[in-house]
C-alpha positions, 0 to 999 in steps of 0.5 A, a space after each residue: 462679586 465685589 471684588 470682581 467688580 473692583 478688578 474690572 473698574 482698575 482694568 477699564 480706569 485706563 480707557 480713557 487716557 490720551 497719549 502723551 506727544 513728545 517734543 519735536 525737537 527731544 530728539 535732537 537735543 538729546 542726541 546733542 547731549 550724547 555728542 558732546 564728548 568729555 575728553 582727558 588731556 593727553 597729560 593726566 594719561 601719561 601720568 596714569 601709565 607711569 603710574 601704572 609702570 611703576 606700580 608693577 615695577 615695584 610689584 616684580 621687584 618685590 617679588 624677585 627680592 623674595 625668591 631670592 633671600 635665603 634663611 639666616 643662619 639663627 633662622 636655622 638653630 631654631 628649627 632645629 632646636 624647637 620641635 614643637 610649638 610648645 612655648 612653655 
């Protein structure tokens, strides 16, 4: 019963609040915020697409340089020596 009533009492605690009327003018002032544009100077995007440009140059030509080398001739004496992977 006890508890009953505490439930009741936390339910009806809010009964007797009034709403809370905004500014006028929040509105506004929060849509001049959202307005106001941080724009990058047409600089700093060059050098992010050179950047960019090299980075994936550099990236191909790694990848071409490793499809085109071929095995030394010492690579190829020790795969055929070495059957195993015993090192003793």
């Amino acid at each position: 019963m006890e508890a009953n009533n505490w439930t009741n009492d936390i339910l009806n605690s809010s009964n007797g609040i009034t709403k809370v009327v905004p500014d006028t003018l929040l509105f506004s002032k929060i849509q001049n915020r959202i307005s106001i544009q941080n724009t990058v100077s047409i600089q700093w995007i060059w050098i992010a697409a050179a950047s960019f440009t090299i980075l994936v140059s550099l990236n191909i030509k790694m990848l071409l340089s490793n499809t085109t080398k071929t095995s030394a001739p010492t690579e190829t004496i020790v795969s055929s020596v070495s059957n195993s992977n015993q090192l003793y």
